[in-house]
C-alpha positions in Angstrom: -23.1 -1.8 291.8 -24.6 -2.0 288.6 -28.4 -2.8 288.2 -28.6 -6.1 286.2 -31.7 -7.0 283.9 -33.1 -9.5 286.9 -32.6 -6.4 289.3 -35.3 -4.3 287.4 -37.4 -7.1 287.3 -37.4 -7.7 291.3 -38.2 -3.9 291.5 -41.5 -4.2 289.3 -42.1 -7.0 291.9 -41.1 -5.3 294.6 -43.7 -2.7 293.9 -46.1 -4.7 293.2 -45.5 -6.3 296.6 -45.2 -3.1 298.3 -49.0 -2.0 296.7 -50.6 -5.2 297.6 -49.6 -5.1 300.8 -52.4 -3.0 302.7 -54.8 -5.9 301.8 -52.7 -8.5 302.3 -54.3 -9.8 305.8 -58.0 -9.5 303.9 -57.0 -11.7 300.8 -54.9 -14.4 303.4 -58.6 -14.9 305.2 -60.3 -15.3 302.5 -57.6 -17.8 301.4 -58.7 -19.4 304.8 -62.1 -19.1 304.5 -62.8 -20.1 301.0 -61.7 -23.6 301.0 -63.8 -23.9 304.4 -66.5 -22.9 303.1 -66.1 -24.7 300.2 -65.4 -28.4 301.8 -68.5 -28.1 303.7 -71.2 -27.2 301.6 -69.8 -29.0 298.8 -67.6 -31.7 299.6 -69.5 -32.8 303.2 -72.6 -31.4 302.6 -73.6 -32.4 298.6 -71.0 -35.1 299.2 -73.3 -36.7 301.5 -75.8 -37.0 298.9 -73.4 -37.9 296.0 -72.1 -40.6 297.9 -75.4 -42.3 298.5 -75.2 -43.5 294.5 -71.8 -44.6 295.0 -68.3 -43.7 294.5 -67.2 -45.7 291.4 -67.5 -42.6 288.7 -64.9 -40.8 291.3 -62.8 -43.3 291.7 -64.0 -45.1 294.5 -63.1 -42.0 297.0 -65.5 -39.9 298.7 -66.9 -37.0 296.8 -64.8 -34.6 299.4 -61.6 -36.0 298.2 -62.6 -35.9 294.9 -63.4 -32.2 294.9 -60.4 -31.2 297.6 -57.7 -31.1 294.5 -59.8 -29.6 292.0 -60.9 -26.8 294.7 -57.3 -26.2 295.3 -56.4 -25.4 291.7 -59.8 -23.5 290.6 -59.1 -21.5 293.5 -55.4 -20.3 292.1 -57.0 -19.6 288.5 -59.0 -17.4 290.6 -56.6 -15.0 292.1 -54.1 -15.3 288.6 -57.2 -13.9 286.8 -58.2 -11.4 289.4 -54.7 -10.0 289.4 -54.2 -10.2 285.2 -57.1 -8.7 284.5 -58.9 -5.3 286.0 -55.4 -5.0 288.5 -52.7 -4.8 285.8 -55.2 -2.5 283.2 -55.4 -0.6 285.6 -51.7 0.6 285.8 -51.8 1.1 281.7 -55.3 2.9 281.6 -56.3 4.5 284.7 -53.4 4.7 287.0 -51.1 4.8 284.3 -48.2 3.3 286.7 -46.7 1.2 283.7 -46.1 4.3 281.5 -44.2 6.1 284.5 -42.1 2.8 285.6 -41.1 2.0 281.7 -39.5 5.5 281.7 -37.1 4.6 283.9 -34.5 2.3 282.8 -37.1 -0.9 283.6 -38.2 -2.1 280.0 -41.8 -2.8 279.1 -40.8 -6.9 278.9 -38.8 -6.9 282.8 -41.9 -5.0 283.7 -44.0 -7.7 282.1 -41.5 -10.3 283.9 -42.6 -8.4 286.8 -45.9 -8.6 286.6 -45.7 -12.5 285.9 -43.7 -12.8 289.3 -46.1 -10.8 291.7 -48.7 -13.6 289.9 -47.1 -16.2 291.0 -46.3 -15.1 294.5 -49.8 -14.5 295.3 -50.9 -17.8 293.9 -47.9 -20.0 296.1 -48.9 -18.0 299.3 -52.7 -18.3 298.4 -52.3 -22.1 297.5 -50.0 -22.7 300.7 -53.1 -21.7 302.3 -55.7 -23.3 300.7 -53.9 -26.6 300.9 -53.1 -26.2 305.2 -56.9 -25.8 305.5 -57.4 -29.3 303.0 -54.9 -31.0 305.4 -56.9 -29.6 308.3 -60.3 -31.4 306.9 -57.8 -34.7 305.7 -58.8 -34.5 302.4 -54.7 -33.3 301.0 -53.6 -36.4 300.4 -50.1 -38.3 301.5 -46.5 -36.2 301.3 -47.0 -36.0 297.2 -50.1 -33.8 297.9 -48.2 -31.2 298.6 -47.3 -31.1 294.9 -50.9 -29.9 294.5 -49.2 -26.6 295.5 -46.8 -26.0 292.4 -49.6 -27.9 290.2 -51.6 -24.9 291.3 -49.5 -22.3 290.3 -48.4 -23.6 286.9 -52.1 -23.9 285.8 -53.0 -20.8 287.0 -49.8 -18.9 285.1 -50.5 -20.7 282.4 -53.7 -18.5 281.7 -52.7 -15.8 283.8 -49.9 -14.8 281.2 -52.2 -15.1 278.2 -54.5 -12.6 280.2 -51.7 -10.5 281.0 -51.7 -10.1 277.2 -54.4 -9.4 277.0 -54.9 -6.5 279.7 -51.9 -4.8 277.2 -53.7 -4.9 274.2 -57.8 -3.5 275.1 -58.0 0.3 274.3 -61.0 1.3 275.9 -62.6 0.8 279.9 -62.0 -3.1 279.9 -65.6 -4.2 281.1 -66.6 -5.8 277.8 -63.6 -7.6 277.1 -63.2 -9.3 280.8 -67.0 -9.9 281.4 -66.6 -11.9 278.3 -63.5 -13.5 279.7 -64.9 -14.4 282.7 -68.8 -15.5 281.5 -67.6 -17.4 278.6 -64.2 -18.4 279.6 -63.4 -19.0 283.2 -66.6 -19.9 284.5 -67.3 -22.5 281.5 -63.8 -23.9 282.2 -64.9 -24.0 286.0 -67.9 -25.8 285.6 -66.9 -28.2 282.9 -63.2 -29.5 283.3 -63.6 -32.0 286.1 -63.7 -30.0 289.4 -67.0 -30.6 290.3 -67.7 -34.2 288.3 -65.8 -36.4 285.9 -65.7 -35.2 282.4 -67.0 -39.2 282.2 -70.5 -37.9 283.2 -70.3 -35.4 280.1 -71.8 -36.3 276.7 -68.9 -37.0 274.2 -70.7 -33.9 271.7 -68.9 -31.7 274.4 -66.4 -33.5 276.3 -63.7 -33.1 274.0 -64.0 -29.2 274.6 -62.3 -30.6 278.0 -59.1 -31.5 276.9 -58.1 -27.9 275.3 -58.8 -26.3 279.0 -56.1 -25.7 281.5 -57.9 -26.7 283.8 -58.5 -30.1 283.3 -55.3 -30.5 282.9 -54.1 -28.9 286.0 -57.5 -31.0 288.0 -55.8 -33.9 286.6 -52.7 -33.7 287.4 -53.5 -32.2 291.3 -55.6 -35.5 291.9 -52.8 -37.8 290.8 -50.6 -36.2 293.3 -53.4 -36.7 296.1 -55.2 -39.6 295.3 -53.2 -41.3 292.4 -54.8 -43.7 289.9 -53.3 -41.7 286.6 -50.4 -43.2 284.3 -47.4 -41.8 283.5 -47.4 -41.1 280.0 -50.5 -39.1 280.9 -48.7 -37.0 283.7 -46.5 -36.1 281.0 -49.1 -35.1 279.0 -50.7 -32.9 281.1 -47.1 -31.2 282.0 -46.6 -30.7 278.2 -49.7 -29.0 277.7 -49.5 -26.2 280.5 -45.7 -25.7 280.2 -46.2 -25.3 276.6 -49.4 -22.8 277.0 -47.6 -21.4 279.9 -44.6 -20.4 277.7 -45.9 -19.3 274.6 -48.5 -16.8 276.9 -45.1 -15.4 278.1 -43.9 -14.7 275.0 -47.0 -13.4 273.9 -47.5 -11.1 276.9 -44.3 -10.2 276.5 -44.8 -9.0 272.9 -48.0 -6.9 273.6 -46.4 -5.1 276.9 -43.6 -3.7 274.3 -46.3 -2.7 272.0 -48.2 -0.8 274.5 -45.9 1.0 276.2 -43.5 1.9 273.7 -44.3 4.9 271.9 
């Protein structure tokens, strides 16, 4: 039988799979454990306090079912950057697996394609996870939360890819160029794209800066599937803008795991 270009991309996943899977049980309970955590200190126990001053910036739901959604989503840019980040430079500057699989007859791009798949299985198991334990608490929504799950892992690729780029282009030990990902980057867009309070609450000096993260967009369009309340020319919206990030960071990561790795 002879090997297709989708056959040498399921091996770059296959390996991938095969790597991860000596820590597979530790990363599945701290999917668990995470969003437990989480729910209770924040949700029930902060919630308790929010909901003293009323409900009407949330939407008139409990602060918990505000939050449920956004946790959900946060959670999966989490893992995508994890994995995009210190995991895959690894395999081009210490490890060096990349240079040995791209000699065989897997290209740089399928191995790229590979790379984007492994992503994205983490983030559906991790998500699948994260949203049992919300259904545990009640706080998932009807049937249509379960949307929350795909939601998830399109906002998540969406900026996973872009890193994935960028993992292929640093030169030197990676430290500088991640810490500054993550300080400035992640944990900004954590804080400050709805998943704690409304972007309402923000002055409007900075909350413009919300509607360029992927976040928001992904927060958005998880609490429309669980709690509802948002039109539908702004679902669409929200779809446009991670598909389209989503796509062009293929491309682009694409692009710079040719340039690496051929010589």
């Amino acid at each position: 039988m002879v090997a297709t270009p989708g056959t040498y991309r399921l091996r770059m996943w296959e390996y991938l799979l095969r790597s991860w899977r000596p820590y597979f049980f530790s990363t599945l309970g701290e999917a668990l454990l995470a969003p437990v955590l989480y729910l209770l200190a924040l949700g029930f126990g902060m919630g308790s306090l929010v909901n003293r001053n009323g409900t009407e910036a949330l939407g008139g739901v409990p602060y918990v079912d505000f939050i449920a959604p956004a946790l959900l989503v946060a959670a999966a840019l989490q893992v995508a950057i994890g994995e995009s980040t210190f995991a895959t430079f690894a395999r081009f500057k210490w490890t060096r697996t990349l240079w040995g699989t791209t000699a065989t007859p897997i290209t740089p791009a399928q191995a790229c394609d590979g790379h984007v798949l492994f992503i994205g299985t983490r983030l559906l198991i991790s998500s699948a996870m994260y949203f049992v334990v919300l259904a545990l608490f009640g706080v998932a929504g009807g049937p249509s939360g379960l949307l929350m799950i795909p939601i998830a892992l399109l906002c998540a690729l969406s900026c996973a890819v872009w890193v994935l780029a960028l993992s292929a282009s640093i030169a030197d030990d990676g430290a500088v160029a991640f810490n500054l990902l993550i300080r400035f980057v992640v944990l900004p867009m954590t804080l400050f794209s709805a998943t704690f309070f409304p972007i309402s609450q923000l002055p409007w000096a900075v909350r413009w800066l919300a509607f360029f993260s992927p976040l928001w967009h992904g927060n958005e369009l998880a609490r429309a599937t669980a709690l509802g309340g948002v039109s539908g020319w702004a679902i669409v919206g929200h779809l446009t803008f991670l598909v389209v990030l989503g796509a062009s960071g293929f491309v682009m990561a694409r692009r710079r795991f040719t340039r690496r790795l051929v010589v």
